[in-house]
PDB file as gemmi writes it, atoms N, CA and C in Angstrom:
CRYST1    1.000    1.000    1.000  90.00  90.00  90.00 P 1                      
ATOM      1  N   UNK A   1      11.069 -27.748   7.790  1.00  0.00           N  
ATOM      2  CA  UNK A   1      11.136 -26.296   7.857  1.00  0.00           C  
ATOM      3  C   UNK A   1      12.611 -25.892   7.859  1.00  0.00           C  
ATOM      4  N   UNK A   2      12.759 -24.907   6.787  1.00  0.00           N  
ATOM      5  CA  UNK A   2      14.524 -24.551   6.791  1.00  0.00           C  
ATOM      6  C   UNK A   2      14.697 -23.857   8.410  1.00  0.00           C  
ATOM      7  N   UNK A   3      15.924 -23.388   8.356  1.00  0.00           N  
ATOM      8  CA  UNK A   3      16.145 -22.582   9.257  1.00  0.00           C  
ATOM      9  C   UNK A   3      15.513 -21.344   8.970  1.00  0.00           C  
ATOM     10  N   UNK A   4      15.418 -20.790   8.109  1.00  0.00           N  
ATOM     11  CA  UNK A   4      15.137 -19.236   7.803  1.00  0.00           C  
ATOM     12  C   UNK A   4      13.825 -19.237   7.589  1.00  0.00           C  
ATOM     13  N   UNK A   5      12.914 -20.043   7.415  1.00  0.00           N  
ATOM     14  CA  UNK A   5      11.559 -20.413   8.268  1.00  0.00           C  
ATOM     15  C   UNK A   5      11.240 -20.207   9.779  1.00  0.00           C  
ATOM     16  N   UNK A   6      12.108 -20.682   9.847  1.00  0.00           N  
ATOM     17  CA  UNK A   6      12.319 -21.378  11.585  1.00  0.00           C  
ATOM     18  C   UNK A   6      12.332 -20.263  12.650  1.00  0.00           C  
ATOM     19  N   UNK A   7      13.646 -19.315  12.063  1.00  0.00           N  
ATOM     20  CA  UNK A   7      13.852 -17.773  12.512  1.00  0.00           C  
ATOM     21  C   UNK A   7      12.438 -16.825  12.265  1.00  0.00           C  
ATOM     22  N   UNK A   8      12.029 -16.393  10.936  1.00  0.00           N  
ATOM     23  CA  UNK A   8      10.908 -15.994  10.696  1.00  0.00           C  
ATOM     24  C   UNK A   8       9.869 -16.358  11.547  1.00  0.00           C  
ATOM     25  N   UNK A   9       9.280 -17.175  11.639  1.00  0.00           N  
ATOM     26  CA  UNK A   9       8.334 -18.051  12.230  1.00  0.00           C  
ATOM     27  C   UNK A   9       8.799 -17.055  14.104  1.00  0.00           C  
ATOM     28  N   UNK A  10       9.485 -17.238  14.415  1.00  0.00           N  
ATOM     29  CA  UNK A  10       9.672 -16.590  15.920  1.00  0.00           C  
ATOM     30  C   UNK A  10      10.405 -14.838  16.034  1.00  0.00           C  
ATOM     31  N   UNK A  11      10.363 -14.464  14.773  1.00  0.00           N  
ATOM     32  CA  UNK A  11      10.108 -13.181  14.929  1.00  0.00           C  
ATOM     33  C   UNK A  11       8.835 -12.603  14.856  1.00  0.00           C  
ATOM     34  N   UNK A  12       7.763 -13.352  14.205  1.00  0.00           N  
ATOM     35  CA  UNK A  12       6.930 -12.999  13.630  1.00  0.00           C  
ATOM     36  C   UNK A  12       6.078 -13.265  14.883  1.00  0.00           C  
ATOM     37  N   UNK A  13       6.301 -14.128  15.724  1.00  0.00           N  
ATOM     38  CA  UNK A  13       5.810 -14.602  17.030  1.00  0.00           C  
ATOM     39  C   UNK A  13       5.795 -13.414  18.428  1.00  0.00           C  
ATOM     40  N   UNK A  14       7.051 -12.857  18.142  1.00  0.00           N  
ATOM     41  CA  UNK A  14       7.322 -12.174  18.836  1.00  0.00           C  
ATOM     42  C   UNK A  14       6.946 -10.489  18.747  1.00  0.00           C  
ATOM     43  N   UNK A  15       6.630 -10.470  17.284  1.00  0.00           N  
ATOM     44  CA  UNK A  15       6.173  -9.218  17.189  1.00  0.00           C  
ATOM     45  C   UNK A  15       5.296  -9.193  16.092  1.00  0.00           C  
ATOM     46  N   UNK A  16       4.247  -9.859  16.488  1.00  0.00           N  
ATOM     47  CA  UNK A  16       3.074 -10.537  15.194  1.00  0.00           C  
ATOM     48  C   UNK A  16       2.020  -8.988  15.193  1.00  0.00           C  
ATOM     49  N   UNK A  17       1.780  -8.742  16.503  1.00  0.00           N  
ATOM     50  CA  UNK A  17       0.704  -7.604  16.672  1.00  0.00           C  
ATOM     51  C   UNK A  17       1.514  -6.292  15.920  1.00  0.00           C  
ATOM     52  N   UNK A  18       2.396  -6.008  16.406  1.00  0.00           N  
ATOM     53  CA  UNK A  18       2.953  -5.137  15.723  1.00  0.00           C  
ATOM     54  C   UNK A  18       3.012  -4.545  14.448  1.00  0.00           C  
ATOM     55  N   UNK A  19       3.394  -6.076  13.672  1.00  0.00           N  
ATOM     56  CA  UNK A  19       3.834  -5.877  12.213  1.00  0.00           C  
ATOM     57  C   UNK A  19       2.780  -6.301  11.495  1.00  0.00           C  
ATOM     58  N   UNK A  20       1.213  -6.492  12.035  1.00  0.00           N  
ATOM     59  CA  UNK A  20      -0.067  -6.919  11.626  1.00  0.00           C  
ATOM     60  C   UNK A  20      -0.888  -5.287  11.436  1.00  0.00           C  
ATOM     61  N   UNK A  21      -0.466  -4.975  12.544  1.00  0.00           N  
ATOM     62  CA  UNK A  21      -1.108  -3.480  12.811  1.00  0.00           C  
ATOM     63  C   UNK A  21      -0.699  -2.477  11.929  1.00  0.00           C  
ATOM     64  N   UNK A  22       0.908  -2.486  11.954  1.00  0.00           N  
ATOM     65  CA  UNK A  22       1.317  -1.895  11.276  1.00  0.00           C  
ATOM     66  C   UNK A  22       0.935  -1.754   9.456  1.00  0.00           C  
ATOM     67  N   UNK A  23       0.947  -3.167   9.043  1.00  0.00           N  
ATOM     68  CA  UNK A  23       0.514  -3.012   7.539  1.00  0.00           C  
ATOM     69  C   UNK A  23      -0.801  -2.945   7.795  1.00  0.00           C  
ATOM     70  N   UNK A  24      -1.732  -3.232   8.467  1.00  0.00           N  
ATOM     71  CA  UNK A  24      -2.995  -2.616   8.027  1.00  0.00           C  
ATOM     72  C   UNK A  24      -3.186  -1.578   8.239  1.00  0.00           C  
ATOM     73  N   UNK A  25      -2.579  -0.590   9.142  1.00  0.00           N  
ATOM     74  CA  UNK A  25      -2.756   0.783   8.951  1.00  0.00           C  
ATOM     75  C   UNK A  25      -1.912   1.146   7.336  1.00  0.00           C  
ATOM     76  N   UNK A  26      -0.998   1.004   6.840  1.00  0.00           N  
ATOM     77  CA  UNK A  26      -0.528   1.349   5.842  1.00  0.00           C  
ATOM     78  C   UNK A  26      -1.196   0.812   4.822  1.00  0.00           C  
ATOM     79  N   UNK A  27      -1.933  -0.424   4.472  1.00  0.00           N  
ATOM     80  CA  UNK A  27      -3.019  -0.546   3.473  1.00  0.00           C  
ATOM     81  C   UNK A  27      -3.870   0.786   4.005  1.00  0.00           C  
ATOM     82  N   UNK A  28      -4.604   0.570   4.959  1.00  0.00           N  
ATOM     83  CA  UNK A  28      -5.403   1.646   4.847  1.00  0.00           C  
ATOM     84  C   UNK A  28      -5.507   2.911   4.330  1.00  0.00           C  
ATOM     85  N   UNK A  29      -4.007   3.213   5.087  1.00  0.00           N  
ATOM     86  CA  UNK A  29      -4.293   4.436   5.000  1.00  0.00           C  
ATOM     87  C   UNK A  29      -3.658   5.402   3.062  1.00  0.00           C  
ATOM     88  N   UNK A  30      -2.884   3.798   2.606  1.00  0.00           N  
ATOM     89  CA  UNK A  30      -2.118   4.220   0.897  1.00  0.00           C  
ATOM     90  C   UNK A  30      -3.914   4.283   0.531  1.00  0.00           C  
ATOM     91  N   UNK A  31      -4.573   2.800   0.281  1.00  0.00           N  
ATOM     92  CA  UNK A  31      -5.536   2.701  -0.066  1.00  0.00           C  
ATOM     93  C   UNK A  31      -6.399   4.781  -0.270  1.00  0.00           C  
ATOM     94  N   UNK A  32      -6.318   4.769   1.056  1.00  0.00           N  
ATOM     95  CA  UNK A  32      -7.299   6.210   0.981  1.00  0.00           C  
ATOM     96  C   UNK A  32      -6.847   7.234   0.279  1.00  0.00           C  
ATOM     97  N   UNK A  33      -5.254   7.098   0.159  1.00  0.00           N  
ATOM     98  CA  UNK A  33      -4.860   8.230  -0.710  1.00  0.00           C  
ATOM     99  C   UNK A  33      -4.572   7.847  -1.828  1.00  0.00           C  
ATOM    100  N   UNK A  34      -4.948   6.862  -2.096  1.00  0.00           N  
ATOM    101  CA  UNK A  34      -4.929   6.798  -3.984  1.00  0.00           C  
ATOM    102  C   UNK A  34      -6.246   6.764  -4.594  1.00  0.00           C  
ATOM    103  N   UNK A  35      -7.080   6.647  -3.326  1.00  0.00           N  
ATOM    104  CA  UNK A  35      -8.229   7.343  -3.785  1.00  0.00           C  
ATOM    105  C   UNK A  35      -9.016   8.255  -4.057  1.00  0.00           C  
ATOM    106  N   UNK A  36      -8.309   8.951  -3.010  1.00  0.00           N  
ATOM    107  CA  UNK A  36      -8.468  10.875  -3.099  1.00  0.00           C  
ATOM    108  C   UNK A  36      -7.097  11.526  -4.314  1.00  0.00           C  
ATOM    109  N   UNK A  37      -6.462  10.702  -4.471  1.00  0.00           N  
ATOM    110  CA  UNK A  37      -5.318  11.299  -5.479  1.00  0.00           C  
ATOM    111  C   UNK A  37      -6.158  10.843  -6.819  1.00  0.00           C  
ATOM    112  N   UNK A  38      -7.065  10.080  -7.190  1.00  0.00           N  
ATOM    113  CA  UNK A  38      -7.402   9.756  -8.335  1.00  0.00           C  
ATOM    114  C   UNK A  38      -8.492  10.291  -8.342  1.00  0.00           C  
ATOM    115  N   UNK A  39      -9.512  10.219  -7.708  1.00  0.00           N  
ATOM    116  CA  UNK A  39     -10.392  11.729  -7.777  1.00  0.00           C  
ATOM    117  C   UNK A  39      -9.918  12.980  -8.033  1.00  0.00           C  
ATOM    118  N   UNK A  40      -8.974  13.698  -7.579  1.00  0.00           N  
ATOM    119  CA  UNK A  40      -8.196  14.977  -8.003  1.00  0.00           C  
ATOM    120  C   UNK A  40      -7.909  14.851  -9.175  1.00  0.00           C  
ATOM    121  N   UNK A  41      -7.179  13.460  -9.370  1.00  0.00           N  
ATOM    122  CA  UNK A  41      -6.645  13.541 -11.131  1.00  0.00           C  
ATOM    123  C   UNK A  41      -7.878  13.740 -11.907  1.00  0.00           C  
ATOM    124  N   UNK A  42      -9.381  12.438 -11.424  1.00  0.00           N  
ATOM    125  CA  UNK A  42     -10.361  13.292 -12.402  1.00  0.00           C  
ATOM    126  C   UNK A  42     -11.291  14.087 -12.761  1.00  0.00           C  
ATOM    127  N   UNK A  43     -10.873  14.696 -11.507  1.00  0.00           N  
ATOM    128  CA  UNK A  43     -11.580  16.157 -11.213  1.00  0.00           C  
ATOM    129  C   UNK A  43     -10.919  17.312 -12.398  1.00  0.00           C  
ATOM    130  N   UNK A  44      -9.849  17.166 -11.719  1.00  0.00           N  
ATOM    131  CA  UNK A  44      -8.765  17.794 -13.259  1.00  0.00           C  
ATOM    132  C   UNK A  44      -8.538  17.815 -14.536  1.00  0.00           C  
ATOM    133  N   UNK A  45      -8.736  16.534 -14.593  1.00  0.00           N  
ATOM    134  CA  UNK A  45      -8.750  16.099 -16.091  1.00  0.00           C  
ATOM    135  C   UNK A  45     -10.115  16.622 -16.985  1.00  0.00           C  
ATOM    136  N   UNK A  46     -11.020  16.632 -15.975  1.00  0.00           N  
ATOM    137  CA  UNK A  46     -12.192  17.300 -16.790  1.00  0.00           C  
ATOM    138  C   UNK A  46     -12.046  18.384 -17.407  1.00  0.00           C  
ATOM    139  N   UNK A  47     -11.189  19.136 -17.064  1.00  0.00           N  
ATOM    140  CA  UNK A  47     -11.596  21.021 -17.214  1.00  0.00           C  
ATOM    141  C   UNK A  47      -9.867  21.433 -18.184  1.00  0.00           C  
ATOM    142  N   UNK A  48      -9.748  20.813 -19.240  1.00  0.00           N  
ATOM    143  CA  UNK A  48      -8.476  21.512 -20.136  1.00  0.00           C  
ATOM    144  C   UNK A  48      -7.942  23.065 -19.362  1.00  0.00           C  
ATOM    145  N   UNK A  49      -8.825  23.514 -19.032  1.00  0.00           N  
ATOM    146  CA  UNK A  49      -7.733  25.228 -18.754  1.00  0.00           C  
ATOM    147  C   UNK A  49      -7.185  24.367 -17.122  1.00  0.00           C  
ATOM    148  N   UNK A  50      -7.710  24.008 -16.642  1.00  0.00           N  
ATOM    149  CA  UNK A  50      -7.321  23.841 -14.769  1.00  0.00           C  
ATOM    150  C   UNK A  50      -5.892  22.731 -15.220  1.00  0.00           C  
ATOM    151  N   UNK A  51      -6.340  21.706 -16.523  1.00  0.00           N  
ATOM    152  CA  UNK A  51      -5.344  20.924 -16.676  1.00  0.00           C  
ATOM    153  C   UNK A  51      -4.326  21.519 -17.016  1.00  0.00           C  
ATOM    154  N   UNK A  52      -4.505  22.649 -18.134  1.00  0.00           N  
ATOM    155  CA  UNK A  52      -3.087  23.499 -18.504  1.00  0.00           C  
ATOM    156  C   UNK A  52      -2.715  24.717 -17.350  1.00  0.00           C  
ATOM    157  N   UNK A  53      -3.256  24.804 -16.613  1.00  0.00           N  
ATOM    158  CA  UNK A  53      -2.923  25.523 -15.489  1.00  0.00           C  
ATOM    159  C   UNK A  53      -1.705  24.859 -14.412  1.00  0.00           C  
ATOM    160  N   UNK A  54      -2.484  23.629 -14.096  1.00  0.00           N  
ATOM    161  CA  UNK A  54      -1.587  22.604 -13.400  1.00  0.00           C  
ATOM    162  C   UNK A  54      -0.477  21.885 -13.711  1.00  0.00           C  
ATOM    163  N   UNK A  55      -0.530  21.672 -15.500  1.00  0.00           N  
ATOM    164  CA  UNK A  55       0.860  21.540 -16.099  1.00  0.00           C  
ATOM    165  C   UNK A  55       1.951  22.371 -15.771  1.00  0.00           C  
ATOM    166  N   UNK A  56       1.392  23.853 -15.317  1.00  0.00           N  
ATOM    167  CA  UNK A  56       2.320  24.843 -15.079  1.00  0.00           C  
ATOM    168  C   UNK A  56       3.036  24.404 -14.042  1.00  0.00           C  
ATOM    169  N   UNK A  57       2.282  23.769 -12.997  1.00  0.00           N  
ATOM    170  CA  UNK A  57       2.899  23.975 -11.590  1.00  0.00           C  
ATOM    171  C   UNK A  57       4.172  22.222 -11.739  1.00  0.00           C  
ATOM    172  N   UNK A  58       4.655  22.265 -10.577  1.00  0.00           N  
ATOM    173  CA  UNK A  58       5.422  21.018 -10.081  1.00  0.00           C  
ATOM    174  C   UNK A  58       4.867  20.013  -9.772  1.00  0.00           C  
ATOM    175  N   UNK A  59       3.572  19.899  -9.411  1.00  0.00           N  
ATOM    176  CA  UNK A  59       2.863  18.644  -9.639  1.00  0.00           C  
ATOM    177  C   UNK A  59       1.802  18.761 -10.834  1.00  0.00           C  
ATOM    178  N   UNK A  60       2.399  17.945 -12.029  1.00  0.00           N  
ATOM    179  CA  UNK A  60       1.617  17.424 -13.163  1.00  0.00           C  
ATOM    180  C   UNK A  60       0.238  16.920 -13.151  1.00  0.00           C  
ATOM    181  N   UNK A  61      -0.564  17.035 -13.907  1.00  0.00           N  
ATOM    182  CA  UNK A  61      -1.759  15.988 -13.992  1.00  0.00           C  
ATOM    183  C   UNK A  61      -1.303  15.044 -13.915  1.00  0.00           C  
ATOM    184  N   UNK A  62      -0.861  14.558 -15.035  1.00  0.00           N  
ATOM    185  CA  UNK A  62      -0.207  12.944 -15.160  1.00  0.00           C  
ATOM    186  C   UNK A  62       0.337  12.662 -13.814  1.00  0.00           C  
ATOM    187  N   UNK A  63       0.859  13.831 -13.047  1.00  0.00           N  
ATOM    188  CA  UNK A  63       1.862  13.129 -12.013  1.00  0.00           C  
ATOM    189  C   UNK A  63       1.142  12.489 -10.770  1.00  0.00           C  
ATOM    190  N   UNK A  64      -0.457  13.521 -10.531  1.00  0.00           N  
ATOM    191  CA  UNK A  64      -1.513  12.685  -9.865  1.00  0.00           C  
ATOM    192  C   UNK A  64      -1.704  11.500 -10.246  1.00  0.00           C  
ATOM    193  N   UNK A  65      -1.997  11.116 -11.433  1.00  0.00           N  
ATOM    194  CA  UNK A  65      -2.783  10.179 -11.903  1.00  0.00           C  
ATOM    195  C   UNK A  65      -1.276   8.855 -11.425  1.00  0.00           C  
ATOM    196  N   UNK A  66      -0.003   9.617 -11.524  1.00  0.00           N  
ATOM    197  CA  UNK A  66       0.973   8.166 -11.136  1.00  0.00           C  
ATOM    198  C   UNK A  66       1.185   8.097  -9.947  1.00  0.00           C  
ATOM    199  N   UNK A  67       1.016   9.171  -9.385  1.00  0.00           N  
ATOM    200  CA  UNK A  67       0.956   8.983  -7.547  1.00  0.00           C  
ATOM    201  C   UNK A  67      -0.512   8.386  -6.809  1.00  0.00           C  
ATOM    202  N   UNK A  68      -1.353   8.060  -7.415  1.00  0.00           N  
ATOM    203  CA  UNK A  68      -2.570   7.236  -7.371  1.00  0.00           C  
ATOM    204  C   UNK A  68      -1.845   5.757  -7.668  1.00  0.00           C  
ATOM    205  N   UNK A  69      -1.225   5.396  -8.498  1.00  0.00           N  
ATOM    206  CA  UNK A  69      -0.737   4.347  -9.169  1.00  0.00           C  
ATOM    207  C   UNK A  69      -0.200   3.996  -8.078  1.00  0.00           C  
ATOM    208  N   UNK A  70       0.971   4.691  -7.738  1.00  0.00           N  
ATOM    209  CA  UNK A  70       2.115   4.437  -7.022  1.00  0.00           C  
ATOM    210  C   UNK A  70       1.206   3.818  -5.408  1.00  0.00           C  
ATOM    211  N   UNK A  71       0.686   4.698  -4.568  1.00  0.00           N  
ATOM    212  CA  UNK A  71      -0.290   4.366  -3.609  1.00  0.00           C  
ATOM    213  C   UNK A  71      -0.726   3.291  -3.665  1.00  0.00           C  
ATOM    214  N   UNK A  72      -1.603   2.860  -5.077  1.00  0.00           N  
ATOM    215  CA  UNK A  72      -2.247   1.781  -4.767  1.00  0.00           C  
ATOM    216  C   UNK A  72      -1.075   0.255  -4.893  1.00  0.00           C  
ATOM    217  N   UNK A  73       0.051   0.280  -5.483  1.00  0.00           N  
ATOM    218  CA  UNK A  73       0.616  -0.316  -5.423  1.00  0.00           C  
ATOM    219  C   UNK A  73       1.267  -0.837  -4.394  1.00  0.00           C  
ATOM    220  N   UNK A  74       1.749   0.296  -3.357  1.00  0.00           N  
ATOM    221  CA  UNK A  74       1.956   0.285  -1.808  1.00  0.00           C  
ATOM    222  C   UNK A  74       1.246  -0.616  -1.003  1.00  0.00           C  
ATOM    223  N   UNK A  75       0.049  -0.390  -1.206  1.00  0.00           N  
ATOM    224  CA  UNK A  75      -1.239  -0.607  -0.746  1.00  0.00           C  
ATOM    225  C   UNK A  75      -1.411  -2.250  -0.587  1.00  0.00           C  
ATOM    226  N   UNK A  76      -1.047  -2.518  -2.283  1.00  0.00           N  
ATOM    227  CA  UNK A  76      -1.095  -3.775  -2.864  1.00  0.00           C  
ATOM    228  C   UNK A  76      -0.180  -4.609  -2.351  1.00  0.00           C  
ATOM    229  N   UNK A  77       1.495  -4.225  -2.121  1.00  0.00           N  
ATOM    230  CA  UNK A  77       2.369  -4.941  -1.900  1.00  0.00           C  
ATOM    231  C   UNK A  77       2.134  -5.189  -0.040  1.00  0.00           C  
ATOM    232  N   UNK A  78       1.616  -3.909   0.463  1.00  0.00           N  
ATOM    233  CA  UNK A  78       1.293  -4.131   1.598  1.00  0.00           C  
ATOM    234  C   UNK A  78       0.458  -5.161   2.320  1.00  0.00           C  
ATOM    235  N   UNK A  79      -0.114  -5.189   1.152  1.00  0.00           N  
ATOM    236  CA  UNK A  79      -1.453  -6.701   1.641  1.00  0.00           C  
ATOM    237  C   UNK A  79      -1.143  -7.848   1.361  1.00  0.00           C  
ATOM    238  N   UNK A  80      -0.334  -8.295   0.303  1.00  0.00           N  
ATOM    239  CA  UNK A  80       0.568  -9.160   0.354  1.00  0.00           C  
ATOM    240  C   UNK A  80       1.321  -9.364   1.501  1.00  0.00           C  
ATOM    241  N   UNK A  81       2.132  -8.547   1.820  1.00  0.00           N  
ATOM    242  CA  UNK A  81       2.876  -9.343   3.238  1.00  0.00           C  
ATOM    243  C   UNK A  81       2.102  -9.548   4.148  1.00  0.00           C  
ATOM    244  N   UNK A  82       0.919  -8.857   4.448  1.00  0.00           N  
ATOM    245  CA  UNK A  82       0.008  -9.660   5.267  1.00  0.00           C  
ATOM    246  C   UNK A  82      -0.314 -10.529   5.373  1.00  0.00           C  
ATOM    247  N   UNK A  83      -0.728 -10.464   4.302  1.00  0.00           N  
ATOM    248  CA  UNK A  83      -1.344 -12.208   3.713  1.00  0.00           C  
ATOM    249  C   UNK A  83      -0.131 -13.103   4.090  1.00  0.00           C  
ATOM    250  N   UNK A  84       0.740 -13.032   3.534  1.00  0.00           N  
ATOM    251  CA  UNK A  84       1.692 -14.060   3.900  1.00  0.00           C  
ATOM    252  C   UNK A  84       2.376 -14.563   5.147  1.00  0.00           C  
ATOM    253  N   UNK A  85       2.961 -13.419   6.185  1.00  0.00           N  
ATOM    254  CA  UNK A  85       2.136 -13.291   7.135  1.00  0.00           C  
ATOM    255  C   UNK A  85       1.502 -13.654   7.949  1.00  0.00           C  
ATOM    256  N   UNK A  86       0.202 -13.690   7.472  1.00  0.00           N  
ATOM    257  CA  UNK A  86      -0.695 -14.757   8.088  1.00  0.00           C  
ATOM    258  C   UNK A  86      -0.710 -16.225   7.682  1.00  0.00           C  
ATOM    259  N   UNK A  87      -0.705 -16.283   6.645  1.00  0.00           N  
ATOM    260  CA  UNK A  87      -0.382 -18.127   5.921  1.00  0.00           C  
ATOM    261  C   UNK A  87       1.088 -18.367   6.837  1.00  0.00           C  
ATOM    262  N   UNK A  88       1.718 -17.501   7.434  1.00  0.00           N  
ATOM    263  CA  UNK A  88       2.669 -18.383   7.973  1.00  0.00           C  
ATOM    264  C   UNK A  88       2.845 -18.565   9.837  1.00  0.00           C  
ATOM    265  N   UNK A  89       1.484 -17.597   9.980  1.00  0.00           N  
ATOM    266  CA  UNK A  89       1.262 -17.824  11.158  1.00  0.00           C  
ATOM    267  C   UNK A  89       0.464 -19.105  11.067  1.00  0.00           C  
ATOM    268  N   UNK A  90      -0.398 -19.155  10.085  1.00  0.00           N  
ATOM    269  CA  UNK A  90      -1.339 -20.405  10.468  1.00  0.00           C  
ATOM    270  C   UNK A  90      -0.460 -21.765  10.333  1.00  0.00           C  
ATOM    271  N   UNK A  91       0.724 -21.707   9.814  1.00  0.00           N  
ATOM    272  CA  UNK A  91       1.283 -22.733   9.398  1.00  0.00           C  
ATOM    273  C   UNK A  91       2.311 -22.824  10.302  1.00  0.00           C  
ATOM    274  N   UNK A  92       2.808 -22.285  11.656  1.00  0.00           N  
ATOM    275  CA  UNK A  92       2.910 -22.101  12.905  1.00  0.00           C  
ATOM    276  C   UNK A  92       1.806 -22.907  13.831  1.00  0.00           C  
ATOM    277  N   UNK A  93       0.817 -22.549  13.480  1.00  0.00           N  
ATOM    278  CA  UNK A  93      -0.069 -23.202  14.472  1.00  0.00           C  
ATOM    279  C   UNK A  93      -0.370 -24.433  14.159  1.00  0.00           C  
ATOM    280  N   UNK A  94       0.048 -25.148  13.393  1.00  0.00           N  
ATOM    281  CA  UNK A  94      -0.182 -26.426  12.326  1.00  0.00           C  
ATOM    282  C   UNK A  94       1.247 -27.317  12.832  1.00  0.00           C  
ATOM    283  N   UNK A  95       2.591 -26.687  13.813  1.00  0.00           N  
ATOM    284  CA  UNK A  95       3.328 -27.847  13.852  1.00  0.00           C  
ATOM    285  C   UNK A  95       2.684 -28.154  15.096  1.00  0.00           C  
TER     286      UNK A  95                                                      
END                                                                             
């Protein structure tokens, strides 16, 4: 195990609940809004006048449909460090 394993490994020890809690509330809670942001987008997208209406304003159609993107990507990268994370807690409990 390098050192920078080694360090990791006892931060992660020390504040495992924390930074466990923490990204699963933030999966959660991106998750929910890129799901309600992509419903809006195709709620919108249905109806050409509401779409050229909303082109008018500062938030775009398109710009829903990339802030859905963006969310779920959050979401995504968020569950990744979990995951990893955890593979390195278990691999903690393994020396």
């Amino acid at each position: 195990m390098t050192r920078l394993e080694s360090k990791l490994l006892q931060f992660f020890a020390d504040h495992e609940n924390t930074i466990t809690n923490a990204l699963q509330i933030h999966v959660r809670d991106m998750t929910k809004i890129a799901e309600e942001t992509q419903t809006a987008y195709e709620q919108i997208s249905k109806n050409p006048a509401t779409v050229a209406a909303q082109d008018q304003t500062i938030m775009t159609t398109n710009g829903l449909r990339m802030s859905a993107q963006m969310f779920r990507n959050s979401a995504e990268r968020a569950q990744k460090a979990l995951d990893a994370l955890e593979a390195l807690a278990e691999q903690a409990e393994e020396l």
